[in-house]
TIKELUM-146186 format. One line per 8 residues: their letters; for each residue x, y, z of C-alpha. Coordinates in steps of 0.25 Angstrom, whole numbers, plus 5000, padded with zeros to 4 digits. Layout:
% TIKELUM-146186
a) X,Y,Z ~ ...
//
This chain:
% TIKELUM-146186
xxxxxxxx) 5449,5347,5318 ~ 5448,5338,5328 ~ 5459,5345,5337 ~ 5453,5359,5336 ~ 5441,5354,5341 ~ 5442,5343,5351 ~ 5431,5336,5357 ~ 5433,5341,5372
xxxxxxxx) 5439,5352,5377 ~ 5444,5353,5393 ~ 5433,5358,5401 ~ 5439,5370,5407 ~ 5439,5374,5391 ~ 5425,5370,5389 ~ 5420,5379,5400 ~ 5415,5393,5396
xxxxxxxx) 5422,5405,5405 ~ 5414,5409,5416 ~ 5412,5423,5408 ~ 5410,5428,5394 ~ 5411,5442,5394 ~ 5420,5442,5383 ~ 5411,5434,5373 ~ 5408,5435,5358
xxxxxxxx) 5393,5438,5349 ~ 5396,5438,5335 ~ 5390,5451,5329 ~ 5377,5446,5319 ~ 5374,5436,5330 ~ 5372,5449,5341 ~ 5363,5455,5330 ~ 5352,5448,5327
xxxxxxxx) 5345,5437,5336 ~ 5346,5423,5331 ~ 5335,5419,5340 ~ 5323,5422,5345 ~ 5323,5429,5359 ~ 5314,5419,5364 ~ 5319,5402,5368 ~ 5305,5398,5363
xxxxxxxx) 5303,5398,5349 ~ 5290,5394,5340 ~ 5297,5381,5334 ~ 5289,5383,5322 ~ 5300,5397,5319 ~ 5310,5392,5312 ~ 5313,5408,5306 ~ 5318,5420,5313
xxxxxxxx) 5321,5435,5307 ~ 5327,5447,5311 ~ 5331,5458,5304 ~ 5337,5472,5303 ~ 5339,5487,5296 ~ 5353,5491,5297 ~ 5360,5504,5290 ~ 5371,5496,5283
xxxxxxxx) 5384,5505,5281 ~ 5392,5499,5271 ~ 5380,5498,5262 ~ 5373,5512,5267 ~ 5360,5506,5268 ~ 5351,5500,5277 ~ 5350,5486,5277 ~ 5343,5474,5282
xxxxxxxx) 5348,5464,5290 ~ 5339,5450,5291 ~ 5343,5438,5300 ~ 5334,5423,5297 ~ 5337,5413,5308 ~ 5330,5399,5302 ~ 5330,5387,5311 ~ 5329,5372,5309
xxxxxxxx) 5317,5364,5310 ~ 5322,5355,5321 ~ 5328,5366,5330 ~ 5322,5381,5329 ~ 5326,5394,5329 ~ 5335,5398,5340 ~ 5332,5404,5351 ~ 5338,5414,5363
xxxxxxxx) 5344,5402,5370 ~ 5351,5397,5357 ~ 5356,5412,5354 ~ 5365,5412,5367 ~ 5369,5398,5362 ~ 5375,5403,5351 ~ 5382,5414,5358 ~ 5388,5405,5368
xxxxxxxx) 5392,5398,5356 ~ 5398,5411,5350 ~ 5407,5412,5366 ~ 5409,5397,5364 ~ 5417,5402,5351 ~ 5422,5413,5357 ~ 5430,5407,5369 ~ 5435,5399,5358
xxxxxxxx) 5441,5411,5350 ~ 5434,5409,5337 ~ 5444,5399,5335 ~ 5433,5391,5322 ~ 5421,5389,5318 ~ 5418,5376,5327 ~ 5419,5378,5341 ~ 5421,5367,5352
xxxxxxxx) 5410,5368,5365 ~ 5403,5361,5377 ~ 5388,5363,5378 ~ 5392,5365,5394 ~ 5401,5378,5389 ~ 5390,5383,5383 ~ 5380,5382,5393 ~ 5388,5387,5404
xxxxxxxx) 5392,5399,5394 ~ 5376,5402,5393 ~ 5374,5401,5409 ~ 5364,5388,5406 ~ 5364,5378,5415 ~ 5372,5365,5415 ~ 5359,5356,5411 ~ 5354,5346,5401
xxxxxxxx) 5346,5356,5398 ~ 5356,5366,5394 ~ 5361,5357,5385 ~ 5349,5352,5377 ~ 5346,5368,5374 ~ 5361,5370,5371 ~ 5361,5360,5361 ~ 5346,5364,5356
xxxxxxxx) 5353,5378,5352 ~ 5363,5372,5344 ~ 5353,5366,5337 ~ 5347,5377,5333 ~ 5359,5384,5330 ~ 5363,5374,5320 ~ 5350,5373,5314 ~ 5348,5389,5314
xxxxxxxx) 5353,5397,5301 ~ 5353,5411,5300 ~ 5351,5420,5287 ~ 5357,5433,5288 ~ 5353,5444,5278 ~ 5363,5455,5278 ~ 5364,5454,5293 ~ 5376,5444,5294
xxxxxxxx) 5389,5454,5296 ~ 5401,5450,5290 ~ 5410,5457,5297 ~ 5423,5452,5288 ~ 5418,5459,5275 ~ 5408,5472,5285 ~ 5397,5469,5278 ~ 5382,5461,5281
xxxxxxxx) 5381,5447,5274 ~ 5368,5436,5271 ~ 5372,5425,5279 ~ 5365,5411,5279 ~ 5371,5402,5290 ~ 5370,5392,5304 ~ 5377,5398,5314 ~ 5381,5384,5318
xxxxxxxx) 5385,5375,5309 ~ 5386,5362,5319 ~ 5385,5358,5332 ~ 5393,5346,5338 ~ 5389,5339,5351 ~ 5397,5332,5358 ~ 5388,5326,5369 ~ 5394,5324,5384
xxxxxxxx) 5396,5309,5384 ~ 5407,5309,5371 ~ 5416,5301,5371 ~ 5430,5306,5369 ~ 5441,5301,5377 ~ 5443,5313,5387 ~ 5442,5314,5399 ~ 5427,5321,5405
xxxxxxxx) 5432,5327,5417 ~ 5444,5336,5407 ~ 5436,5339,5397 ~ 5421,5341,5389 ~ 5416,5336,5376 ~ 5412,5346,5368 ~ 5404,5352,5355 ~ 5406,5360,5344
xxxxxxxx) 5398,5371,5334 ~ 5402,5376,5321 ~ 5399,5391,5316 ~ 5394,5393,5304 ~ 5404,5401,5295 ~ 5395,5412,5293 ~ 5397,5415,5309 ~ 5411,5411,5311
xxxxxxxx) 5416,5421,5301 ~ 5409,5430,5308 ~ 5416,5427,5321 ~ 5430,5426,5314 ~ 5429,5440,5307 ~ 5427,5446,5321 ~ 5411,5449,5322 ~ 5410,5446,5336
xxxxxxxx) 5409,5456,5346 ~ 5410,5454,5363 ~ 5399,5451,5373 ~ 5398,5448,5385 ~ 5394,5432,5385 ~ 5391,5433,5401 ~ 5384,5444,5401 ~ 5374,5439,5389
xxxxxxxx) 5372,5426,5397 ~ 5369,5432,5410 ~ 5356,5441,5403 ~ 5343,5434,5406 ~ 5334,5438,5395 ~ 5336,5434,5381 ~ 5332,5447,5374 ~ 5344,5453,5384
xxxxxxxx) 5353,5444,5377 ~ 5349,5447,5364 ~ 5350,5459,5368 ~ 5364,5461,5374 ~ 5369,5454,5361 ~ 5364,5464,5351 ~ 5367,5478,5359 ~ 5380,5473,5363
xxxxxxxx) 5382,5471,5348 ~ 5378,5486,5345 ~ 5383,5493,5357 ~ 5398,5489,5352 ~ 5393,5499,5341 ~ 5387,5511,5350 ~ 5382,5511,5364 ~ 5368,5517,5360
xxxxxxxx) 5358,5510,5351 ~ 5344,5512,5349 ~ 5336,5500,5341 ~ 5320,5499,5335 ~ 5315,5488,5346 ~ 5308,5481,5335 ~ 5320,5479,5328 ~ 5329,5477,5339
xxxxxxxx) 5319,5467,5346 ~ 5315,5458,5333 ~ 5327,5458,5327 ~ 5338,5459,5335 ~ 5334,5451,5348 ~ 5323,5444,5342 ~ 5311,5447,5350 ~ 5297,5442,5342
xxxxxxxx) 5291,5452,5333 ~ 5278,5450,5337 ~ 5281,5460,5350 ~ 5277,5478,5350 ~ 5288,5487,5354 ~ 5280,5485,5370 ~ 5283,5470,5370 ~ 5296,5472,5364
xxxxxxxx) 5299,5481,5375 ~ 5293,5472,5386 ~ 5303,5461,5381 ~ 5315,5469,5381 ~ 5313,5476,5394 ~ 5319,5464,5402 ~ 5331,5463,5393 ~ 5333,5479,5393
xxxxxxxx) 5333,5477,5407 ~ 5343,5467,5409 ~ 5353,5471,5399 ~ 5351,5486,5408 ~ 5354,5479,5420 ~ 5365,5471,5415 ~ 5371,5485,5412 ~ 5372,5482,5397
xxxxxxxx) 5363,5495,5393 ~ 5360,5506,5398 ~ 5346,5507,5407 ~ 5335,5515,5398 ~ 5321,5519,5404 ~ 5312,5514,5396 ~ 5309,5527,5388 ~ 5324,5525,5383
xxxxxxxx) 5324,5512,5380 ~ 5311,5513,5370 ~ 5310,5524,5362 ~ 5297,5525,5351 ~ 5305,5532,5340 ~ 5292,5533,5331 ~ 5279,5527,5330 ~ 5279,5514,5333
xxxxxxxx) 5295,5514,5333 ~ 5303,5511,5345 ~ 5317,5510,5348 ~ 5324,5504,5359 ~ 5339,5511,5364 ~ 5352,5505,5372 ~ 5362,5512,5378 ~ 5376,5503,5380
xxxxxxxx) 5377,5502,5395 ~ 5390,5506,5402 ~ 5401,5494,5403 ~ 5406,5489,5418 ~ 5418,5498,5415 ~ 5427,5502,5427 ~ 5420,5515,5429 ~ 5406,5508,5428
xxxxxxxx) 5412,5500,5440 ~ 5416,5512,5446 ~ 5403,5517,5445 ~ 5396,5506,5450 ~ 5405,5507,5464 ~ 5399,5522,5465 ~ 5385,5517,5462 ~ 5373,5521,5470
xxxxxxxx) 5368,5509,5482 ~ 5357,5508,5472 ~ 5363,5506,5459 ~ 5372,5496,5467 ~ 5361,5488,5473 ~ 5355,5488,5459 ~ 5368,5483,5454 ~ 5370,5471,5464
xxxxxxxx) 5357,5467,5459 ~ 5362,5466,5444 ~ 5358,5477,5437 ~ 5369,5485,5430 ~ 5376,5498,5435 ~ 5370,5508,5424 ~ 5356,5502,5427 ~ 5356,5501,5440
xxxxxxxx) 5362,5517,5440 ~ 5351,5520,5430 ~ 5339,5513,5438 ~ 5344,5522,5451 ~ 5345,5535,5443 ~ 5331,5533,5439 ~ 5321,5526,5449 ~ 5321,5530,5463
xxxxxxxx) 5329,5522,5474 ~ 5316,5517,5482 ~ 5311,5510,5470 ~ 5326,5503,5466 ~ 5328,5499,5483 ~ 5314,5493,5480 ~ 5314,5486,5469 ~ 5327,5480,5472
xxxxxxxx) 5321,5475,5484 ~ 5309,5468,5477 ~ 5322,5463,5466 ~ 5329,5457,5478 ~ 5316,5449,5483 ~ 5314,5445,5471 ~ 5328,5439,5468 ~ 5328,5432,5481
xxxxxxxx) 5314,5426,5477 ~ 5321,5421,5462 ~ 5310,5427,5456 ~ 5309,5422,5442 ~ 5305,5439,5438 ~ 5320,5442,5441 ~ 5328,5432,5441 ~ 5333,5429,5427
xxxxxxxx) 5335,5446,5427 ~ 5337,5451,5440 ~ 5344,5464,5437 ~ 5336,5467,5424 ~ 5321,5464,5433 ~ 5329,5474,5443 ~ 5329,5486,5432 ~ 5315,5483,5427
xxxxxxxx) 5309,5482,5442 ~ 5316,5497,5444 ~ 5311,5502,5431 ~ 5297,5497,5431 ~ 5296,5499,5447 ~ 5291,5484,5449 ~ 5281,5480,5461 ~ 5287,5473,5472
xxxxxxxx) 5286,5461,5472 ~ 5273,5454,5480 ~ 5282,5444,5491 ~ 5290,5458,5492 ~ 5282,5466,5502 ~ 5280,5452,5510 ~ 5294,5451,5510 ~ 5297,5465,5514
xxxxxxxx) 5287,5465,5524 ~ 5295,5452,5530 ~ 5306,5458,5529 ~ 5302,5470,5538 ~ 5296,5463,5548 ~ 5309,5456,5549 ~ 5317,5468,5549 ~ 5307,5472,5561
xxxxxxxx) 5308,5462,5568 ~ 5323,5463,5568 ~ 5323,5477,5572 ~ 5315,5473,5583 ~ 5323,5464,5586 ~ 5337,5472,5586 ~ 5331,5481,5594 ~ 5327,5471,5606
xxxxxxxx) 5341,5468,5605 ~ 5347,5483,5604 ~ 5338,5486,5616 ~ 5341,5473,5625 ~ 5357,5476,5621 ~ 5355,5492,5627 ~ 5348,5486,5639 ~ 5360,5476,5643
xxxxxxxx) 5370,5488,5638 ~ 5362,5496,5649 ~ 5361,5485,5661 ~ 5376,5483,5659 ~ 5378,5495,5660 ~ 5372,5496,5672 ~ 5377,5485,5676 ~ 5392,5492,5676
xxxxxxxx) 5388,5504,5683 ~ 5380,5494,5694 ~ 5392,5489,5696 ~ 5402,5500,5695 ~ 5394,5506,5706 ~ 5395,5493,5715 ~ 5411,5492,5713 ~ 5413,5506,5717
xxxxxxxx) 5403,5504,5729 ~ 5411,5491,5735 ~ 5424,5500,5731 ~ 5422,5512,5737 ~ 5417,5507,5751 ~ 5426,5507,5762 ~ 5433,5492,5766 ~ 5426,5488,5778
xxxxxxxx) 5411,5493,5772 ~ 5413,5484,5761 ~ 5414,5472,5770 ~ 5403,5478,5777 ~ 5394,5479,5765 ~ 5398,5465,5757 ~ 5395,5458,5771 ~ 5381,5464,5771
xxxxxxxx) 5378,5461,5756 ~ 5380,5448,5758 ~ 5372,5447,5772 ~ 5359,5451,5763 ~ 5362,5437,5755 ~ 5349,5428,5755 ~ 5352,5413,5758 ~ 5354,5410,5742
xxxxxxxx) 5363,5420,5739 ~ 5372,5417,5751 ~ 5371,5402,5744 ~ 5378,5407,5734 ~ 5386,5417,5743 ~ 5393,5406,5748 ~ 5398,5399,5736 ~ 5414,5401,5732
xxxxxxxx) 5413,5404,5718 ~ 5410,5414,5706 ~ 5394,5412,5711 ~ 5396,5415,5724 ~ 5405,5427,5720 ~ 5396,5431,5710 ~ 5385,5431,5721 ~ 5392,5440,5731
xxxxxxxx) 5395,5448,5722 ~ 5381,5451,5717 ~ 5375,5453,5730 ~ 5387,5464,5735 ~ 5382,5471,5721 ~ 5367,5472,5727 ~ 5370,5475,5740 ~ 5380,5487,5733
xxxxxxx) 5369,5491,5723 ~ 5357,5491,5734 ~ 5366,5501,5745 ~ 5369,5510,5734 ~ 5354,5511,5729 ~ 5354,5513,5745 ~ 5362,5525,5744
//
């Protein structure tokens, strides 16, 4: 046993790749939430439900399907953070091809996987969700699908069986520059059955990381699930928000929408589903009913690509600020130009200002801002105004400079023709009247001039040569 699990492993193999576009989510994990949405939870909660009505076709009746997530006393119930370190887990096993139940690691693999950073901090919350994870046990009541005999199942399990750490500083005879100590979990059979009958489907790792808001990433998981089915769904958005993302109950269908908007709008701008108006998105089916629909959004397949080059220079600058080509389409088609130029003005400023508003969801603020038409911001018209005068001031400026350029343009100018008319003067006189009239022009010299007259060199030449010009120049203004 020792051999298939060493101790260390070399450290270009204990690194994560830098992308995970190809990664794994096992199938009852992406259906219902194993944690509360929120990283702060009442310590005193040690219980969570959630619970559904399918339409059951093998037994032709509708059924119900109930998950109970208890926690220990020590550690809680676990939260959003804890849930993306369980999928990391799941990538973990997947880069290692399924190959057993207990699975090798290095906390560092895992925290670069989740894009946290490199911090003792990082690590203590790392190791807090494993806790949790191993003290956790979940109670499924004909939810659990057991995709090796088709059919729903009770299951009563840990999805972890144990955590071994191996700290930093163990001692084992290798060398620390080659290679890195690591760790190990176990599944719990109930689970690793699971991934060996094949109940896994694809997601994009990176993708999931890179969204900012945890209801997006709850999100993601379960429509990705369904839209492998079909790419329409429409859901009740009680149901969908309690028990399948895991909002808190004690929210009406208004605040339930207020709390999804930002993750709609990022999973829009991501270009993961397709942009709804929000008439579309909510519908009230009957009193006091609402239901909430998805459309699947087009993949970046070639002709998307295509599309993209042919794209409009709006939908483009919308697409170099993030937002996805469907959306960024769909926000053109339907608000006027003026108003995008505009509010992707106020967008930029506010990037460049790292404002805590947008940063965290630059694209999906983007969308919203264009949908709900938001104000500019406050330092905006100062800086607009700065910028203006700046822009003044430079116009100005280039045209001192266009109208000193056309001035010496003009003098040189004249200058050639001043002195094409002296050369053919001096050319076209007679030879003994030139003598005559170079003896004359020099006779006029003050004293200073004929200083400088008498000096053998460019000064003096250039001296003699100026006054012959004058004296040219002053007979032919003489007629």
């Amino acid at each position: 046993m020792h051999d298939l699990f060493p101790d260390t492993v070399p450290l270009e193999q204990a690194l994560p790749p830098p992308l995970l576009i190809d990664g794994k989510d096992e199938l009852n994990l992406a259906e219902f939430p194993l944690s509360s949405i929120s990283d702060r939870l009442d310590p005193d909660q040690k219980t969570m439900v959630f619970e559904d009505r399918i339409y059951d076709e093998r037994r032709g009746e509708v059924i119900t399907r109930k998950l109970t997530i208890t926690a220990s006393d020590q550690y809680g119930l676990p939260t959003a953070l804890d849930d993306e370190v369980m999928l990391a887990l799941v990538q973990v096993s997947k880069l290692q091809k399924f190959t057993g139940r207990k699975m090798s690691f290095s906390r560092s693999q895992i925290i670069a996987m989740l894009g946290w950073g490199d911090s003792g901090r990082s690590y203590e919350r790392l190791e807090t969700a494993l806790n949790r994870w191993v003290g956790v046990t979940l109670y499924y009541e004909k939810a659990w699908w057991d995709k090796a005999n088709k059919c729903w199942r009770d299951e009563k399990f840990h999805i972890l069986d144990n955590v071994s750490i191996i700290s930093r500083d163990s001692k084992n005879g290798t060398s620390p520059q080659l290679e890195l100590p690591l760790c190990f979990f176990t599944w719990n059979d109930v689970i690793w059955r699971s991934f060996d009958a094949g109940n896994l489907k694809s997601i994009d790792f990176s993708f999931f990381v890179e969204l900012s808001s945890a209801i997006a990433k709850r999100l993601y998981r379960f429509l990705d699930k369904r839209f492998f089915l079909r790419g329409e769904w429409k859901f009740e958005i009680k149901e969908l928000c309690f028990e399948h993302i895991g909002l808190s109950r004690n929210y009406d269908v208004s605040n339930l929408k207020r709390k999804l908007k930002p993750a709609l709008d990022e999973l829009e701008a991501k270009g993961f589903i397709v942009p709804l108006p929000t008439s579309e998105r909510f519908r009230r089916t009957a009193q006091g009913i609402w239901h909430i629909f998805f459309h699947k959004a087009r993949q970046n397949t070639p002709d998307a690509l295509r599309e993209a080059g042919a794209a409009s220079p709006l939908v483009l600058a919308l697409k170099e600020r993030g937002v996805a080509l469907e959306a960024a389409e769909s926000l053109v088609s339907q608000y006027p130009a003026d108003l995008i130029a505009q509010q992707m003005m106020s967008f930029d400023f506010l990037m460049a200002q790292k404002d805590r508003k947008i940063i965290r969801n630059p694209a999906g603020y983007l969308v919203s801002a264009i949908r709900a038409e938001y104000a500019k911001p406050p330092d905006l018209s100062s800086e607009e105004d700065r910028q203006r005068k700046e822009v003044e001031a430079a116009t100005r400026k280039t045209k001192r400079e266009a109208k000193k350029r056309e001035a010496a343009e003009l003098e040189k100018t004249k200058e050639a023709a001043r002195q094409r008319a002296i050369d053919g003067f001096w050319r076209d006189l007679p030879e003994g009247l030139r003598a005559t009239y170079e003896k004359q022009a020099l006779d006029e010299a003050d004293a200073i001039t004929n200083r400088f007259l008498k000096r053998d060199d460019e000064v003096g030449r250039l001296v003699r040569q100026d006054l012959l010009d004058k004296f040219v120049l002053k007979m032919m203004s003489a007629g």
